[in-house]
C-alpha positions as CSV (number, residue, x, y, z in Angstrom):
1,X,-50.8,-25.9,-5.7
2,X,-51.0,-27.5,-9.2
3,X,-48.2,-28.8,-11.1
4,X,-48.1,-26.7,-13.5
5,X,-47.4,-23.7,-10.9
6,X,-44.8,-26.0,-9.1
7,X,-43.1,-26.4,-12.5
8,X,-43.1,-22.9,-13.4
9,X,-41.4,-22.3,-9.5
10,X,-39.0,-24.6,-10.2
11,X,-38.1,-23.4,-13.7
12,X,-38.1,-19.7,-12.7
13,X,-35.8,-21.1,-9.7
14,X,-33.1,-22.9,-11.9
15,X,-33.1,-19.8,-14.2
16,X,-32.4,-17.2,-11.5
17,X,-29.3,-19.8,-10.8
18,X,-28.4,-20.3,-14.2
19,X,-28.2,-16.2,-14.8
20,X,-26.1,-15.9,-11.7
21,X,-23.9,-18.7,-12.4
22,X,-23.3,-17.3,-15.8
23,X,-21.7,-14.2,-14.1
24,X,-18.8,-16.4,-13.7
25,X,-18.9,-18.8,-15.9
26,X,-20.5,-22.0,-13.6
27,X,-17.9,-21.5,-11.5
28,X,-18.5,-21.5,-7.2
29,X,-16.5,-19.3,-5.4
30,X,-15.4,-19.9,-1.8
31,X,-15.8,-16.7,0.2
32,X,-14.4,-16.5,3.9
33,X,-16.0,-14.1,6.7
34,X,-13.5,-13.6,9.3
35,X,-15.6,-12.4,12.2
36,X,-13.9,-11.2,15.1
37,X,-16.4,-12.8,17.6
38,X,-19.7,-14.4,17.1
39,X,-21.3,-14.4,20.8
40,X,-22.8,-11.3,20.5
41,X,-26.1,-10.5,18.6
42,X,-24.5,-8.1,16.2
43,X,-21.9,-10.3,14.6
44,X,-24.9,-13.3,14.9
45,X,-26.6,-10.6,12.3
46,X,-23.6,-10.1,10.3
47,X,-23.5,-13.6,9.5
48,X,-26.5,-14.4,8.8
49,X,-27.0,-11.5,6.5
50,X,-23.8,-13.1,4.9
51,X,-25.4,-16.5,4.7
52,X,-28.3,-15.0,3.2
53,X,-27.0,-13.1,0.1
54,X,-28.2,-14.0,-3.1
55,X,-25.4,-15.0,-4.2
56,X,-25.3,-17.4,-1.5
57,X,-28.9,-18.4,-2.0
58,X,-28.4,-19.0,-5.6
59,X,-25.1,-21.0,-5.6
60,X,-23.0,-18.7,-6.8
61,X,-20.7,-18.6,-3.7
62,X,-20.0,-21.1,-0.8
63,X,-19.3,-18.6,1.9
64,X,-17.9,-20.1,5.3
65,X,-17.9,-18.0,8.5
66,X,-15.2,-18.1,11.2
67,X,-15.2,-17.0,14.7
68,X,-12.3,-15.3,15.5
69,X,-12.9,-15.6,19.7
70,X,-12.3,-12.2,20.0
71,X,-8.1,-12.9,19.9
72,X,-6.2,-11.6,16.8
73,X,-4.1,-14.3,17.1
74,X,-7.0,-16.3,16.3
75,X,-7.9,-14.7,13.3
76,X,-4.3,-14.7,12.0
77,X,-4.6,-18.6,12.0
78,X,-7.8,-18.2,10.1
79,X,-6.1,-16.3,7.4
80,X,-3.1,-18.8,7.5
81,X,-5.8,-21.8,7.0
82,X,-7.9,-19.9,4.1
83,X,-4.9,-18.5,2.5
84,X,-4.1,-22.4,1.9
85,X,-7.1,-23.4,0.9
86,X,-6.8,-20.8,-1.8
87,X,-9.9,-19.1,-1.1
88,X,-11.2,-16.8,-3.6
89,X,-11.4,-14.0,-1.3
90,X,-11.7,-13.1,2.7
91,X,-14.5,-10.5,4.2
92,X,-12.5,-9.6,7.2
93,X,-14.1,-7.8,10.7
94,X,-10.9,-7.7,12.7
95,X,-10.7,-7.4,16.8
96,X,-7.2,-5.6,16.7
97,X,-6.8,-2.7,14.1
98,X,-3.0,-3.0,14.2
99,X,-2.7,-6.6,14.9
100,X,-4.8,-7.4,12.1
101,X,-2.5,-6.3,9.6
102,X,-0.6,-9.4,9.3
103,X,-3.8,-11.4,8.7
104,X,-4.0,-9.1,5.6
105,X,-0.5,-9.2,4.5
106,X,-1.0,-13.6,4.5
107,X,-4.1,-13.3,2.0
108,X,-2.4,-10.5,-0.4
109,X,0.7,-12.8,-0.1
110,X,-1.4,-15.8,-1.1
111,X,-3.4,-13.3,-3.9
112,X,-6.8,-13.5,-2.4
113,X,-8.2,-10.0,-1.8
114,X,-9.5,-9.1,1.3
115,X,-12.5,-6.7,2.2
116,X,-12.6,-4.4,5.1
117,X,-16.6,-4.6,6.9
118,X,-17.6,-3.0,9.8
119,X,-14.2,-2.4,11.7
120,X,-11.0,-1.2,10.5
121,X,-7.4,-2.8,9.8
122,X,-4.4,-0.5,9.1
123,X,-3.5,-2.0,6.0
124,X,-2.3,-0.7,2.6
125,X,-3.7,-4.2,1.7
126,X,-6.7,-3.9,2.4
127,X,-8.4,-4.1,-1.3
128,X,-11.6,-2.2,0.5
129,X,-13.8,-1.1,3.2
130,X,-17.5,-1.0,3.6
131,X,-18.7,0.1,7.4
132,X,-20.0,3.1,9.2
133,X,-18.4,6.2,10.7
134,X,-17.7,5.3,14.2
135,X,-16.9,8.8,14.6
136,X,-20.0,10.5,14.0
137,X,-21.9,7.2,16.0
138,X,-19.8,7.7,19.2
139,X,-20.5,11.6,18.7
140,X,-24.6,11.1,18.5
141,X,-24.4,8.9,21.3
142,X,-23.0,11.3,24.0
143,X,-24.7,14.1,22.3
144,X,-28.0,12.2,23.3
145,X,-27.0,11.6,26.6
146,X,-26.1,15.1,27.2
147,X,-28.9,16.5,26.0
148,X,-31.3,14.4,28.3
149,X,-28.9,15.6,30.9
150,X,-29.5,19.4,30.0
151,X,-25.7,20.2,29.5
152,X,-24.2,19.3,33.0
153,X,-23.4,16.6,35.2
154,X,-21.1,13.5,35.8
155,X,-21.1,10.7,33.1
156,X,-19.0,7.0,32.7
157,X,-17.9,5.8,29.7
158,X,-18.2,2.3,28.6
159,X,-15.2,1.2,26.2
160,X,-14.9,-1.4,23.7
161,X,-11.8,-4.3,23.3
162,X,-9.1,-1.5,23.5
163,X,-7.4,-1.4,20.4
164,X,-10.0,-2.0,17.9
165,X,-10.8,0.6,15.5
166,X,-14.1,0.6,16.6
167,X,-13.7,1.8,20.4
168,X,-10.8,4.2,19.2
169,X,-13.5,6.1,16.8
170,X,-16.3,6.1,19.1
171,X,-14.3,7.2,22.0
172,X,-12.6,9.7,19.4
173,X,-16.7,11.2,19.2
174,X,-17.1,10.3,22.8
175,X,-14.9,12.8,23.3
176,X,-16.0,16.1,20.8
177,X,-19.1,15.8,22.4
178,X,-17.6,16.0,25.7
179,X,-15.7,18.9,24.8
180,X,-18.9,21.1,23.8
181,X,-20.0,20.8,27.0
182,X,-17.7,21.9,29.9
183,X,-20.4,21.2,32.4
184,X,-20.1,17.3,31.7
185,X,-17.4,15.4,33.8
186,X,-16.5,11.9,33.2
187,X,-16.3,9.8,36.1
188,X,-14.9,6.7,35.0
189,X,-14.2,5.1,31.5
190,X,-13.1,1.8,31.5
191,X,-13.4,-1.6,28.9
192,X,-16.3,-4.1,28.9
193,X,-15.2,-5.5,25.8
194,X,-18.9,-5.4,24.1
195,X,-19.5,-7.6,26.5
196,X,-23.2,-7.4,28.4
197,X,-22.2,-8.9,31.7
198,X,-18.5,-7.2,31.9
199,X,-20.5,-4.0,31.9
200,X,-22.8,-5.2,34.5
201,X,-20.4,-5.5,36.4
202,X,-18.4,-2.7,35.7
203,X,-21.8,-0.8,36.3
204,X,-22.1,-2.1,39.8
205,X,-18.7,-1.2,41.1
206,X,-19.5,2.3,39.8
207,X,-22.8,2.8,41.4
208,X,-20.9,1.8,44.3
209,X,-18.2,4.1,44.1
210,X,-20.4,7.1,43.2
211,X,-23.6,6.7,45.1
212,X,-25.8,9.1,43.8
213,X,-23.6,10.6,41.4
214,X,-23.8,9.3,38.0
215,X,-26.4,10.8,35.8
216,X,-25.3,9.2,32.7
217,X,-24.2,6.6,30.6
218,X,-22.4,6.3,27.3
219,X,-22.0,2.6,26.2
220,X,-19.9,2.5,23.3
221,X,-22.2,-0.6,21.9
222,X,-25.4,-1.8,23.1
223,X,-24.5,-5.2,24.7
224,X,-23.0,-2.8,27.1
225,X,-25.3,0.1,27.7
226,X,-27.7,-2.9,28.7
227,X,-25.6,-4.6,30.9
228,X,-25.7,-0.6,32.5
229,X,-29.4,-0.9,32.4
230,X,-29.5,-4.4,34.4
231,X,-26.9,-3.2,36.9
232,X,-29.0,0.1,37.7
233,X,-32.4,-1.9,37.8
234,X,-30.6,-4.8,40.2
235,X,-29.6,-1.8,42.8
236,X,-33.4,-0.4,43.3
237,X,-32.4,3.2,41.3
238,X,-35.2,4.6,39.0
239,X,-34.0,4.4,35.6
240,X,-35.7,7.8,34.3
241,X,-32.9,9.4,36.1
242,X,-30.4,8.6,34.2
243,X,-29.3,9.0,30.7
244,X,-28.4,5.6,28.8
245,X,-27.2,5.3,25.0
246,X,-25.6,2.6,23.0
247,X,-24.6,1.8,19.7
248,X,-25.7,-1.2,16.8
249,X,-29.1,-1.7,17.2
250,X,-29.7,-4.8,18.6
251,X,-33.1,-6.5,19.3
252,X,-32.9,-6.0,23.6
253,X,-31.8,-2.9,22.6
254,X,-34.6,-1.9,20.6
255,X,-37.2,-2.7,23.3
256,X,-35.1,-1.1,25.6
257,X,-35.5,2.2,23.4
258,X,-39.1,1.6,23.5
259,X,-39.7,1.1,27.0
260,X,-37.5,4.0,27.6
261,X,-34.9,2.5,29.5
262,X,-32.4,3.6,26.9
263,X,-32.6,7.1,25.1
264,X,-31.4,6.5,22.3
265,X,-29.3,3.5,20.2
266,X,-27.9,3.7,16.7
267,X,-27.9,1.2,14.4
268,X,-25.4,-0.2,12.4
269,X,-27.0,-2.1,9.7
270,X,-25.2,-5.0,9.6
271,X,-27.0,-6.7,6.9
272,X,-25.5,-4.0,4.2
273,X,-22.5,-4.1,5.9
274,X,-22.1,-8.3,5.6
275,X,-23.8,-8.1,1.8
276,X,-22.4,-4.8,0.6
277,X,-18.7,-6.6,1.5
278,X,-19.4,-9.6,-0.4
279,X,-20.7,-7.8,-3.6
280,X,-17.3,-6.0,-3.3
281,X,-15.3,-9.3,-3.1
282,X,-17.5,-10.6,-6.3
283,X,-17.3,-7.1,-8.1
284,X,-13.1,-7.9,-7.6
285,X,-12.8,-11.3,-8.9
286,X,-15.8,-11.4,-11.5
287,X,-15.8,-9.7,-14.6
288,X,-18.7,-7.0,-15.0
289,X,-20.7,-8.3,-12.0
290,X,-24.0,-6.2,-10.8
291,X,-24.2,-6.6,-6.8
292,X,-27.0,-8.6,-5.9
293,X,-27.6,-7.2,-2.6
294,X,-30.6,-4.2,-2.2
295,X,-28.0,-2.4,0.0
296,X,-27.3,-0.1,-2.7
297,X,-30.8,0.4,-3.4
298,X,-31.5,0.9,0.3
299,X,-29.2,3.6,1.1
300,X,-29.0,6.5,-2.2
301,X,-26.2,7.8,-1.2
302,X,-23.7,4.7,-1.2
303,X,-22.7,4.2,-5.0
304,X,-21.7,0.7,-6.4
305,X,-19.5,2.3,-8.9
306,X,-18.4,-1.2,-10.4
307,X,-17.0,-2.2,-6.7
308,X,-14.1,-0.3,-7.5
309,X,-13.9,2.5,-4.8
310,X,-11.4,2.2,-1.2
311,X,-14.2,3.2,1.0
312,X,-17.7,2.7,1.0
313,X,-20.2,4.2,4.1
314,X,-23.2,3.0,5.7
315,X,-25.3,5.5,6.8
316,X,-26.4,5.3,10.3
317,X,-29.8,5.3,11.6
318,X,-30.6,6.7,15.2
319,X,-33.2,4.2,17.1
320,X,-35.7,6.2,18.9
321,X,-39.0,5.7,20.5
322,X,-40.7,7.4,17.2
323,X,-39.6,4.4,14.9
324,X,-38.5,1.6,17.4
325,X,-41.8,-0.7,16.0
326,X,-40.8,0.1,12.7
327,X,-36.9,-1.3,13.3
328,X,-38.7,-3.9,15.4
329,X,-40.1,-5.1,12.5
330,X,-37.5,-5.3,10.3
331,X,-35.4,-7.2,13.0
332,X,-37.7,-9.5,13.3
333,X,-37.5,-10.3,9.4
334,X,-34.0,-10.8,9.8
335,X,-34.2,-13.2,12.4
336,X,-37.5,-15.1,12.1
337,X,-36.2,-17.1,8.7
């Protein structure tokens, strides 16, 4: 590469910062993503995709990500230590919809906004949300399993951490599937706490319960539709018998789809949910800003409206065997860098 070309690299470089910088007049801000829990793959995206917005990349923002451990109490020290630190503003992803309130009443207290992503928080605080309908997710989910079941037979349910808005909505469209079909009875529904091995287990004590019995499964994420898969494999039973669904997308998940050992997952982009929160924060505290992220290019239907609105969807986008390579792919963009 000759110098010159390295020059003009460098130059175009400085003057993507500069423009961005100028947005708020040279100043950085410090952003704070309170994850609930970062062992799983789907908040590992999250944060990444938070690290990697261009406002990140170009030095406008310093973001910092916690791990809330999955405890509420946990995040509420998080807010306590941020809400000191006078952070600019918090993206919050909280474990407990209830619990999480008093997270957001310490940051509006300390008057740093805080932005809803990818599960809920009653709050009248809350400055805004960006996230998919859970609803409509936990409704496609059973309706898939269902549908490979031909309207009639006995099905478990695998719950989220209780109390998060996330496994109240998708139980909530659980459930109006359910009810469309009177053929369909529930065996057992129980908590795995998105947690892979939890369901494994949870799966094993079932099989043993109910030999023969179970014909499907609806795993209210993905982490724990597989941890259904492993458990079925482990006891010698021919996974083409039973119906298996999950929600978020994750990579296992995908390869599951397209080895058909799961009908069907639904993801939950987590890169516009991560990005699309932090152009909200910056579309709060700077005057005029664009978003930076191609989330609102990506999905036509989701207007930026000058960051202004409560709530903003992401669309979701059922995983299937027809375009598992193609979500492969992009996964592997994601991750790879």
């Amino acid at each position: 590469m000759s110098k010159l070309i390295r020059s003009l690299m460098v130059m175009a470089a400085c003057l993507a910062v500069m423009g961005c910088l100028s947005q708020a007049g040279e100043k950085v801000y410090r952003i704070g993503g309170a994850a609930y829990g970062l062992s799983g793959e789907y908040m590992k995206l999250w944060a990444t995709a938070l690290e990697r917005h261009p406002a990140v990349t170009q030095g406008l923002v310093q973001v910092t990500v916690f791990d809330g451990r999955y405890d509420a109490s946990v995040q509420q020290s998080q807010f306590e230590t941020m809400s000191a630190q006078k952070y600019d503003a918090i993206l919050f992803v909280p474990i407990d919809i209830e619990a999480g309130a008093a997270a957001v009443a310490t940051a509006s207290a300390a008057g740093i906004p805080v932005i809803g992503s990818n599960t809920r928080v009653n709050s009248d605080l809350l400055t805004a949300y960006i996230g998919s309908n859970d609803v409509v997710s936990g409704y496609l989910e059973a309706k898939a399993v269902i549908d490979k079941m031909g309207g009639k037979g006995n099905v478990v349910i695998i719950e989220g951490p209780i109390g998060q808005s996330a496994q109240i909505e998708r139980l909530e469209g659980n459930k109006k599937a359910l009810a469309e079909y009177p053929n369909i009875k529930v065996l057992e529904q129980k908590t795995a706490n998105w947690s892979r091995a939890e369901a494994l287990a949870l799966m094993e004590n079932w099989l043993t319960a109910h030999p023969g019995q179970i014909q499907g499964v609806i795993g209210q994420n993905d982490e724990m539709a597989l941890g259904a898969v492993q458990a079925i494999k482990a006891a010698g039973l021919d996974l083409s018998k039973f119906a298996i669904a999950g929600i978020d997308g994750v990579s296992d998940a995908i390869t599951a789809v397209k080895n058909g050992e799961m009908d069907l997952s639904i993801l939950q982009d987590a890169v516009s949910q991560a990005q699309g929160a932090l152009d909200i924060a910056l579309g709060q505290i700077i005057p005029n800003y664009q978003p930076l992220s191609a989330c609102w290019k990506d999905y036509a239907d989701m207007k930026w409206e000058g960051g202004k609105l409560k709530v903003y969807d992401v669309p979701w986008t059922p995983i299937t065997k027809a375009n598992a390579d193609e979500q492969w792919a992009k996964r592997q963009d994601l991750t790879s860098r």
